[in-house]
N, C-alpha and C positions, 0 to 999 in steps of 0.2 A: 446320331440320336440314340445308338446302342446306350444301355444303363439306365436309361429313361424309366419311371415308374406310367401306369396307364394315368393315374393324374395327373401327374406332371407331363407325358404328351399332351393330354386335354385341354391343360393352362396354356402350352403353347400355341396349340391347336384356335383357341380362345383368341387369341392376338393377332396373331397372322393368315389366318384362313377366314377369307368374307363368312360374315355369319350369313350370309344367304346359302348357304353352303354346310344344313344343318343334321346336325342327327339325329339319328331315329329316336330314339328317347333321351330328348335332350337334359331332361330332368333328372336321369338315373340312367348312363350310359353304361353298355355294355361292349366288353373287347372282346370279339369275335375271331377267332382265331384259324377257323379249319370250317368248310363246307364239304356234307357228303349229301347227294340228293336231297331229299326235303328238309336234311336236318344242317343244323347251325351248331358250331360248340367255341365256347367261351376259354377265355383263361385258366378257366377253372377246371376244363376238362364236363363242364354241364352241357347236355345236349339242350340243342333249343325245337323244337319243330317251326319251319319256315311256312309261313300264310301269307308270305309277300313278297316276293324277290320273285316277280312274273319274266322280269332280265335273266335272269337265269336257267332260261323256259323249258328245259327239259331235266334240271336236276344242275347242282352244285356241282361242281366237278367229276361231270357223269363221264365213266371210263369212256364211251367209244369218241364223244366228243375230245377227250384229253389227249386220245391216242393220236388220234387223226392229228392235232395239231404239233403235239410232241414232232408225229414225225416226220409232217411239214415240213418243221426248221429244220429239221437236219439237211431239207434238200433245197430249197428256196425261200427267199421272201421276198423278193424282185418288186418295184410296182410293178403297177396294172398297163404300163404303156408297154411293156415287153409282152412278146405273143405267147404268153402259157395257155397250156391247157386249159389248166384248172377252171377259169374264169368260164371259158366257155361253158364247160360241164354242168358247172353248177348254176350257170344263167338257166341252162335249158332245162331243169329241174326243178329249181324256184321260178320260172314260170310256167311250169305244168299245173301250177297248183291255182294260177289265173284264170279268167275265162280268157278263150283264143284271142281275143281283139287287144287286153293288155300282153302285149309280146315283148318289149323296150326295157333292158334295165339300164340305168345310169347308176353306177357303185359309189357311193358316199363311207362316212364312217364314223356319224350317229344322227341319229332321229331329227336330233334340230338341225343339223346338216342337210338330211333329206329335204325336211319341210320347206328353209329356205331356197331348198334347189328347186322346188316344186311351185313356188310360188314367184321365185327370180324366173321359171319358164310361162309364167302364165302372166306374169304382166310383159314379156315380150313379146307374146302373140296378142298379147288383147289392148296391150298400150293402155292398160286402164288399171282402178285402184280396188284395194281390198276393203271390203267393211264388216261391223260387228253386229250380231243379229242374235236375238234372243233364244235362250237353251229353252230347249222343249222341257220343262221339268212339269210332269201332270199330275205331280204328288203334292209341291209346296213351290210352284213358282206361278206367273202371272196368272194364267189361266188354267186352272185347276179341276180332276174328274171330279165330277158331285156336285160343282159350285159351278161352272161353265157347261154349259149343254152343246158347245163341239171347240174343244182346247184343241186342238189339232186344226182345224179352221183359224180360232184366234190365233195362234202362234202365227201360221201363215200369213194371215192379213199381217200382222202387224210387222212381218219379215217384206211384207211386200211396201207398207208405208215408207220402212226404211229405206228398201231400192228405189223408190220413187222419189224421197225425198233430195236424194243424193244425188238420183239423176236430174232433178229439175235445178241442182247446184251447179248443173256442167261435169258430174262425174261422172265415170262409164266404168262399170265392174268387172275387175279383173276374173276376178276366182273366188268359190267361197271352200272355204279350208275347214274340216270338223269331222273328228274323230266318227266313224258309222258306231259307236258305241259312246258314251260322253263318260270316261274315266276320271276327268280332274273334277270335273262340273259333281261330281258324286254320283258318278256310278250309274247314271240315266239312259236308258233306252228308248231309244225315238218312239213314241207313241203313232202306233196305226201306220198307216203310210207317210205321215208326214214326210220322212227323207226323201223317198221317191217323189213327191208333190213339191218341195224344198227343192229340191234338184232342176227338175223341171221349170221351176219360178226362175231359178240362178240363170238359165241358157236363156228363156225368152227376154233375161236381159244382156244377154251379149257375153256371161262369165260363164268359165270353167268348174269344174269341180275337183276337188283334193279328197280324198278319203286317208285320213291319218289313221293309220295301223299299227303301231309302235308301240300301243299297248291291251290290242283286243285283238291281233292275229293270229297267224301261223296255228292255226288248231284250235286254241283257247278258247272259241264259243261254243265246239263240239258238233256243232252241226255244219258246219264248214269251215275253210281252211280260213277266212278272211269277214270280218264282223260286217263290211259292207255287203255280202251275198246273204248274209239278214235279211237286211232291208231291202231288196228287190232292188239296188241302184246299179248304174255303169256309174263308175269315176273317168274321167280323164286322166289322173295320177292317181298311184295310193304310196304312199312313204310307208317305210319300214327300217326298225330301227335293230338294238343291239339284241332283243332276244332272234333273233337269225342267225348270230354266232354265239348263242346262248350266255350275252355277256362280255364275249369280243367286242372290239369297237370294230363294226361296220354296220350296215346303213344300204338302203337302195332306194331309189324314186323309181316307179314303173308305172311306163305309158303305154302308148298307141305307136302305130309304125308311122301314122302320121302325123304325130305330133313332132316324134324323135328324129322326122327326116328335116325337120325344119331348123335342129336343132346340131346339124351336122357340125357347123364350126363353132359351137360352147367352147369356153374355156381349156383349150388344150390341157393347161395343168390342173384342172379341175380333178382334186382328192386322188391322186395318182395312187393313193395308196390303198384305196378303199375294195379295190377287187385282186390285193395281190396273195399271190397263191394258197400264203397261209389260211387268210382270213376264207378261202374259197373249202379250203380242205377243210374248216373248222364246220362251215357253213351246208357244206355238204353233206358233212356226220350229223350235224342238227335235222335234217331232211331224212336221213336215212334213220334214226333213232326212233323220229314221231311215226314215222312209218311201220318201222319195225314191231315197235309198243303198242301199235292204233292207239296211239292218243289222240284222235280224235274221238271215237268211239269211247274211251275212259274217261275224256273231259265232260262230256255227254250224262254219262252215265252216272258218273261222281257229280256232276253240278245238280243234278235232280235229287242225287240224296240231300246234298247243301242246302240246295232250297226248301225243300221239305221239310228238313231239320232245322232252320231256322223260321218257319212260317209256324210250325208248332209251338216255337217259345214264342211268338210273336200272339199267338190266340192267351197265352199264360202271363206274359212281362209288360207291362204297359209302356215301360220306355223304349221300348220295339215299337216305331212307327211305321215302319216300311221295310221290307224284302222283295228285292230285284235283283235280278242279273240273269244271266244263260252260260253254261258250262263251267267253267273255273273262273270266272270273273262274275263276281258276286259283291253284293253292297245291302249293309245291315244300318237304317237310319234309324239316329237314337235319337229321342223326343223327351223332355220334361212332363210335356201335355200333351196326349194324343188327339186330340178333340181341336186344339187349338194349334196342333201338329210343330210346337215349338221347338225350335235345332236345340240339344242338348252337347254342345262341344265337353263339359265338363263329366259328363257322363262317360262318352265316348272315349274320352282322355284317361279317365279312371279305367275303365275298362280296360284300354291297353293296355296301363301298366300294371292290372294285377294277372291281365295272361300273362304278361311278362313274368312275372314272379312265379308263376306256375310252368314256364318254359313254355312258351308259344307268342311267337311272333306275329304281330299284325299289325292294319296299318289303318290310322282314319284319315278323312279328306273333303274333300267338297268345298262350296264358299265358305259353310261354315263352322269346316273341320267335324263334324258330327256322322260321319256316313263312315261305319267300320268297312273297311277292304277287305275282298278275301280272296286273292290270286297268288294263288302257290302254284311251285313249279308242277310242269305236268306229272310229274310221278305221285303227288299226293296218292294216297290209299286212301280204301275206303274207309279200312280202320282211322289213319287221321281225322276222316271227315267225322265220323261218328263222335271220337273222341274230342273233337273243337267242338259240336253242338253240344255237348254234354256238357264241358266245361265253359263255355258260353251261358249255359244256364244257370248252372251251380253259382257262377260270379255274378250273375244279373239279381238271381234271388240272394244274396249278400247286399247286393249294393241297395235294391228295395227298401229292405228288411232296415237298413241302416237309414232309413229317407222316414219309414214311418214310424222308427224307435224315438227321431228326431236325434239318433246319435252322428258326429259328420261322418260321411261318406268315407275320407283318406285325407290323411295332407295335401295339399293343394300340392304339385306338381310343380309349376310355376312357384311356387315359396320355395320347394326344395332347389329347384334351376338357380333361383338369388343366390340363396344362402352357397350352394356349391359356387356359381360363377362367383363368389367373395373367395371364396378357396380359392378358385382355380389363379383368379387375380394374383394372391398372395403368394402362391406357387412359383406363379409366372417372373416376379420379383425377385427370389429367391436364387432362381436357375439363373436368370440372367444374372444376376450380381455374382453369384455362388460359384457357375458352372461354365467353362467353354467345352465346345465341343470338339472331338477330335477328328484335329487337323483343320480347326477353322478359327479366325477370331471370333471374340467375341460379339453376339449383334446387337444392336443397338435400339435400343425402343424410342420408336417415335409416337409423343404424346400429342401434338398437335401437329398445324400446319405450318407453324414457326419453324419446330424440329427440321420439317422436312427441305424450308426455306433455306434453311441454315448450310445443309448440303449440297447447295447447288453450288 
C-alpha cells in the first residue's frame, strides 16, 4: 500500500472494507496520523482536540501506559493459560474498584466478547431467553416528564407487559443486558430509581442482570469507578471493554464467586489470550495513571463545568433541546423545535463538521443521530472544556443566524459523500487498472455475484 495517496486508500478503502465499518466524517474525511493525550494530528501536522475517543480513556499514547507495555514485550506475551503473574495482580486491582461480592474476573478481549460471554453465562444457568424492553428516555421517548405524571412507572409497567407477555408464550427470561448509563440510545440516564425497580421486576421473573460498562466506566462518571454504583443496583455481571487497556484489545466479564463456581468447566480455550501478561501490564498502568491523576475527582469536577457551560447556551440557542450526562460523559440534544422537541440530525451533523474545521472532534448519535457526544479522554482540561463551550456557541449563533437570514445552513454533508464516493469510485478504477502492488498480483474486482460465481 506504500505510495498510496489518502484518497486513493479511501477509494480502496470504499471497495473492500463493509461499509458498516464507517468513518468518523464520512463526508469530509480526515488522515490522522499521531495521538498525544487529548489531542489528534493530521497529515498535515494540524492539531485536532479529541471530545470522543472515551477508548482511549486516559489519553492517546499516554507515557506510563506506553511504557508499561513497551516493556512487557520485551519480557512475555504468553496466553493467559500459563501461570503469570501479571494476571493475577492486575485481577486483584481491577476488582478493588467492585463492591466485595463482584470478586470473579473472566478475561476476554473486546466489549462484544465480554457481552456475549455474559449472556452465553446467563442463559446457561437460567435455560431461558433474552428480550427487548423500552429505553427509559423522559425527554422525547414514550412516556415523557411534563406530559406523563409518573414516566418511571409507565416505563416499568410496560417493561412488566412485556415479561408477562413472553412468559404467557412459554418463555422464561434469561438476563436483561443494558448499559447503567444508555450511551448509544443518546446519552440517557435512567430516570429516578427506575434501574433499581427495573432490576428488581428482571429477578421476580427468574432473569439475571448484565450491567454493560464499556463505555460509562472505569472513572468517567466521576463519582464512582462504575455507572452502575449510580444507580443504586447489584449486577450479576458487569462487562468491560477496551478502555481497561486504554484502547488495547482486552475485555473482562466480572461476576460473583457463585456464579463463577458454577462455571468451572467453560470453555477451556476460551480467549486464551485475553489476560496474557502484556495486555495485564498495559491494564495495570491504566489503573495506576487514573489513580495517580484522581481522575475521578477531575472527571467530577470538569463534567460540572461541561454541563454548566452547555445548560447556559441552552437558556441562549433554541436548537439546544436537552443537556445531560454526569462527569465526562455528556450528551448535547439538537432540536429544530423545541416545544415540539423535534430530533435535528441535520443540525447536529452540521455541527460536527464545522468543529471539525475549527479542529475539534466530536461525535453525534442516538436513534436519530441528533444527540452531540462529549467523552474525551480523561485528561481533558479545564481549559479544553471552556474552550468547546465557547466554541459550541460561537457555531450555534452561525448556524441560527444562517436559519433566520433564510441563507442555507452548509452543503449538505451527504451531497459532498456522493460527489466524493464518485471520486473515490473513479480512483478505485484507476489503481486497479493502473497499479499492482508490491510483491502481489493484481486484485480483481468483483462486480456482482456472477464474478464471484465465476471463481469457484
Amino acid at each position: 500500500m506504500s505510495g498510496l495517496s489518502f484518497e486513493e486508500a479511501l477509494a480502496l478503502r470504499q471497495n473492500f472494507v463493509g461499509r458498516a465499518c464507517q468513518l468518523h466524517y464520512e463526508a469530509d474525511p480526515v488522515k490522522m496520523c499521531k495521538g498525544s493525550m487529548q489531542y489528534l494530528y493530521d497529515d498535515k501536522g494540524d492539531e485536532f482536540l479529541d471530545c470522543v475517543s472515551n477508548v482511549c480513556h486516559v489519553g492517546h499514547c499516554q507515557p506510563d501506559v506506553v511504557a508499561s507495555g513497551r516493556d512487557e514485550m520485551f519480557n512475555s506475551s504468553f496466553s493467559s493459560s500459563a501461570d503469570g503473574l501479571e494476571m493475577s495482580l492486575y485481577s486483584k486491582k481491577l476488582l478493588a474498584t467492585f463492591p466485595p461480592e463482584l470478586s470473579v474476573c473472566f478475561f476476554v478481549n473486546s466489549g462484544s466478547e465480554a457481552n456475549d460471554l455474559a449472556l452465553r453465562m446467563a442463559r446457561e444457568l437460567t435455560r431461558a431467553d433474552v428480550i427487548i424492553l423500552p429505553c427509559p428516555d423522559v425527554y422525547r421517548g414514550v412516556f415523557q416528564e411534563g406530559r406523563d405524571p409518573d414516566p418511571v412507572g409507565s416505563y416499568l409497567d410496560a417493561s412488566e407487559r412485556l415479561l408477562q407477555e413472553a412468559t404467557n408464550k412459554g418463555h422464561r427470561i434469561a438476563a436483561l443486558i443494558s448499559e447503567a448509563l444508555l450511551s448509544f440510545a443518546g446519552m440517557i440516564i435512567p430516570p429516578g430509581d427506575y434501574l433499581y425497580r427495573l432490576y428488581m421486576l428482571i429477578r421476580r421473573y427468574g432473569g439475571l442482570c448484565i450491567a454493560d460498562e464499556i463505555q460509562t466506566g472505569l472513572g468517567r462518571c466521576g463519582t464512582a469507578w462504575w455507572g452502575f454504583q449510580t444507580q443504586g443496583v447489584f449486577p450479576d455481571f458487569v462487562t468491560i471493554g477496551k478502555p481497561i487497556g486504554n484502547g488495547y484489545p482486552m475485555a473482562a466479564v466480572i461476576t460473583t464467586q457463585h456464579i463463577a463456581r458454577r462455571f468451572r468447566l467453560l470453555d477451556p480455550d476460551l480467549a486464551q489470550y485475553g489476560s496474557n501478561p502484556l495486555v495485564c501490564a498495559i491494564g495495570l498502568a491504566v489503573l495506576n495513571v487514573i489513580e495517580k491523576e484522581k481522575y475521578l475527582l477531575h472527571a467530577r469536577t470538569l463534567g460540572r463545568v461541561l454541563l454548566d457551560g452547555f445548560r447556559a447556551l441552552q437558556q441562549k440557542h433554541r436548537l439546544i433541546g436537552d443537556v445531560r450526562g454526569i462527569g465526562l460523559w455528556i450528551g448535547v440534544e439538537m432540536v429544530s423545535d423545541r416545544l415540539r422537541k423535534t430530533p435535528s440530525k441535520e443540525v447536529a451533523e452540521l455541527l460536527a463538521y464545522r468543529l471539525k474545521e475549527r479542529r475539534v472532534i466530536i461525535g453525534f448519535d442516538g436513534p436519530d443521530r441528533n444527540v452531540m457526544t462529549i467523552t474525551p479522554p480523561l485528561c481533558f482540561s479545564t481549559e479544553n472544556a471552556h474552550g468547546l463551550v465557547s466554541l459550541f456557541g460561537e457555531l450555534l449563533t452561525e448556524i441560527e443566524d444562517d436559519i433566520d437570514s433564510g441563507r442555507p445552513m452548509a452543503t449538505n454533508p451527504s451531497a459532498i459523500y456522493s460527489a466524493f464516493g464518485s471520486r473515490q469510485q473513479m480512483l478505485l478504477e484507476d489503481i486497479l487498472v493502473d497499479r499492482t502492488f508490491p510483491g502481489e498480483e493484481q486484485p480483481q474486482v468483483l462486480n456482482s455475484i456472477h464474478d464471484l460465481q465465476e471463481l469457484d
